[in-house]
N, C-alpha and C positions, 0 to 999 in steps of 0.2 A: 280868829280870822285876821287880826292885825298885822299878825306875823309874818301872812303870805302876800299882805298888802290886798286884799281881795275882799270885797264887803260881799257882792255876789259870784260865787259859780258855778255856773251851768255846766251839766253832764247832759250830753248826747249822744245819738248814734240809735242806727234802726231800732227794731223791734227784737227784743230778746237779748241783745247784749250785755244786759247789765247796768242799764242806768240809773235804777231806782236803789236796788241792791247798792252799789256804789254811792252813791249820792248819802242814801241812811248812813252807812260807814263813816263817810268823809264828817257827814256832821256829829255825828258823837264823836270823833274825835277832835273835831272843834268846838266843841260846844256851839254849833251853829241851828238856826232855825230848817226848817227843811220847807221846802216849795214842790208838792206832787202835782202831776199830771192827772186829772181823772178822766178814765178812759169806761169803769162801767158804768155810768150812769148816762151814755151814752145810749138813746133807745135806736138807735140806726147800726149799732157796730155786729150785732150777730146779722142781721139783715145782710149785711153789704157783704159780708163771708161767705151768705148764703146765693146771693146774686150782685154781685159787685156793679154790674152796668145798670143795675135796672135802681141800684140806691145809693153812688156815688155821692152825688150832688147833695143829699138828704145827710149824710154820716158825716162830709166833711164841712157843709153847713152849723150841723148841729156839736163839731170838735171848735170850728170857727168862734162859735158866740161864746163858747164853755171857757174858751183860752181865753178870749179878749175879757169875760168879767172876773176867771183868776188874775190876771194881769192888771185888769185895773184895781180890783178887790187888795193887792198888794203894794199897790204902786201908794194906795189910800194908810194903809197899815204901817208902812216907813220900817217893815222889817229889816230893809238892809244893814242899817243900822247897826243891829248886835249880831251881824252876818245872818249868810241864808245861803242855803245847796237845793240847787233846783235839781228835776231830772229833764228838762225839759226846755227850749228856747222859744218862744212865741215866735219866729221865721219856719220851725218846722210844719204847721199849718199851710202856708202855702206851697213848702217845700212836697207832703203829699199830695197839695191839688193836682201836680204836676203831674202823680203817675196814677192818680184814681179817676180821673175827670177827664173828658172828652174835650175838645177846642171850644166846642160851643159853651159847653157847662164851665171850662175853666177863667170862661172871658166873662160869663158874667159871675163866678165867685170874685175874680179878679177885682172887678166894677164894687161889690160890698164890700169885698176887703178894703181897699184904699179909702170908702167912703168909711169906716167905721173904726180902725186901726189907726188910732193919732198918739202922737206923745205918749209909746208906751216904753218902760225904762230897760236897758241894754243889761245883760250883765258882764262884772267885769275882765272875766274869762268863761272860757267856754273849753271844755274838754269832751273832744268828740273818741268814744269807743270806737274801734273796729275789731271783725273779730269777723273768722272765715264762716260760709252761710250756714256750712253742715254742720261746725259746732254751734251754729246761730238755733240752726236747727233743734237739736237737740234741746237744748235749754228748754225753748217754747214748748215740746213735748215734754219735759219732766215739770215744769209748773204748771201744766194740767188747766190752762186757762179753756172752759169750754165754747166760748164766741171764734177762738184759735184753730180749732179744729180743723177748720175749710183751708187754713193757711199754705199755700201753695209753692214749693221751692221758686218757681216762676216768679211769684208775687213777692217772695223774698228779695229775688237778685232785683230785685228792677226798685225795692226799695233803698237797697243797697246801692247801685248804682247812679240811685237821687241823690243822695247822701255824702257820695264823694266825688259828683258833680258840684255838690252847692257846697263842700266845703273848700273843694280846689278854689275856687273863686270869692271863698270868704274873708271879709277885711272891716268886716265894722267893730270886730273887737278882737284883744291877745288869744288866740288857738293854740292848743294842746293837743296833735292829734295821738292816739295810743293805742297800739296795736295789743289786743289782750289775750290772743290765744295762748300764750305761756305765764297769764295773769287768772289768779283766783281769789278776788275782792270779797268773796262770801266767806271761805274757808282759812284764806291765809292773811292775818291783820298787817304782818311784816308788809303785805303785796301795796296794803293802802298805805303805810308809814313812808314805802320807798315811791308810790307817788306823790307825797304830798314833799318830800323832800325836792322831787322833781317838777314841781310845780315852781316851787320856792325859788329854783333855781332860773327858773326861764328866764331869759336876756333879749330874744325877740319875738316880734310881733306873732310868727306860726311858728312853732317846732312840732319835732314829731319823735316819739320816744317810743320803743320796745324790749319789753326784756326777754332777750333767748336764753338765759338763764335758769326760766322758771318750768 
C-alpha cells in the first residue's frame, strides 16, 4: 500500500458492479487488509424487495447501525495501518436514504444519522465503478443472490442515478471514477495490475479512467 501512498481505499459503485470482487483482488495483491460490507445479516433486506414502501425505513435503519459499528469497530482496530480495501464508504447509507425513503422517513433517518455518525474516519481514495445497468443486470442474475430477485431495472436506474448524483458533487477525498464495461476484475489479473498502475498514477483531486481496449 505504501507505494500507492494510500493506507485506505474504498471501491464503490451500485449494486452488482463489482466492488467486492474488485476490492478482494486489489488486496491480495497488496497484501492489504480487506474491509466488507454485510448486507445478509440484514433481517429487513429480503422484506424491503418484497415490499419496498411498507419496509424502507426498517432495512435502511437496520444498514444505518450495522455500517456505523463496522466503522467504528475499525476506526478501534487501527487497521489502516498495514493498509485496508474496503468495498464500501460509510456516505453510501445516506446516499440510499435518498432513493428508498419517503420525505417524511428520510427527515427523520436524517435527525439519527447526524445525531449518531461522529468522527468517523475518511478513506484515502475512493474508486467509484460504473458500469451500464443491463450488464449491471446481468451480474446480479448470475450471482444468484436470492433477497435480489425482486430487483427491478427501475430500482437499478434510479440507484444508479444516486450514484452519479453524489459522485458529480464529491470532494471530501481524491476520486477515481472507472468505467468498467471493457473491464474484467474477476477473470482478467492484467485488468487489476493496469488499474493499480493507474491509480498510482493520479495527479488530481477526481479523474476518470476507461479502457476501450478491453
Amino acid at each position: 500500500m505504501q507505494r500507492l501512498h494510500h493506507k485506505h481505499i474504498a471501491i464503490e459503485g451500485p449494486i452488482g458492479v463489482g466492488k467486492t470482487t474488485l476490492a478482494q483482488a486489489m488486496a491480495d495483491r497488496l497484501g492489504a487488509a480487506t474491509f466488507f460490507e454485510r448486507i445478509d445479516d440484514n433481517p429487513f433486506i429480503e422484506l424491503y424487495y418484497d415490499d419496498p414502501e411498507r419496509h424502507a425505513l426498517s432495512v435502511q435503519l437496520s444498514f444505518l447501525f450495522s455500517r456505523l459499528k463496522q466503522w467504528q469497530e475499525l476506526h478501534q482496530q487501527e487497521l489502516f495501518h498495514q493498509g485496508m480495501i474496503s468495498d464500501y464508504i460509510f456516505a453510501k447509507d445516506r446516499l440510499f436514504a435518498t432513493v428508498t425513503l419517503s420525505d417524511a422517513e428520510f427527515a427523520l433517518y436524517d435527525k439519527v444519522t447526524r445525531a449518531v455518525a461522529v468522527d468517523l474516519p475518511r478513506p484515502d481514495l475512493v474508486v467509484y465503478l460504473q458500469s451500464d445497468p443491463n450488464v449491471i443486470m446481468e451480474r446480479i442474475k448470475k450471482r444468484g443472490r436470492r433477497f435480489e430477485k425482486g430487483l427491478s431495472h427501475t430500482y437499478l436506474r434510479r440507484v444508479i442515478t444516486a450514484y452519479d448524483h453524489f459522485f458529480f458533487h464529491y470532494n471530501e477525498t481524491p476520486l477515481l471514477i472507472v468505467q468498467t464495461d471493457k473491464l474484467n476484475f474477476a477473470d482478467k489479473p492484467e485488468d487489476i495490475d493496469t488499474l493499480l498502475q493507474r491509480i498510482g498514477a493520479m495527479r488530481s483531486g477526481t479523474e476518470f479512467w476507461a479502457d476501450y481496449t478491453g
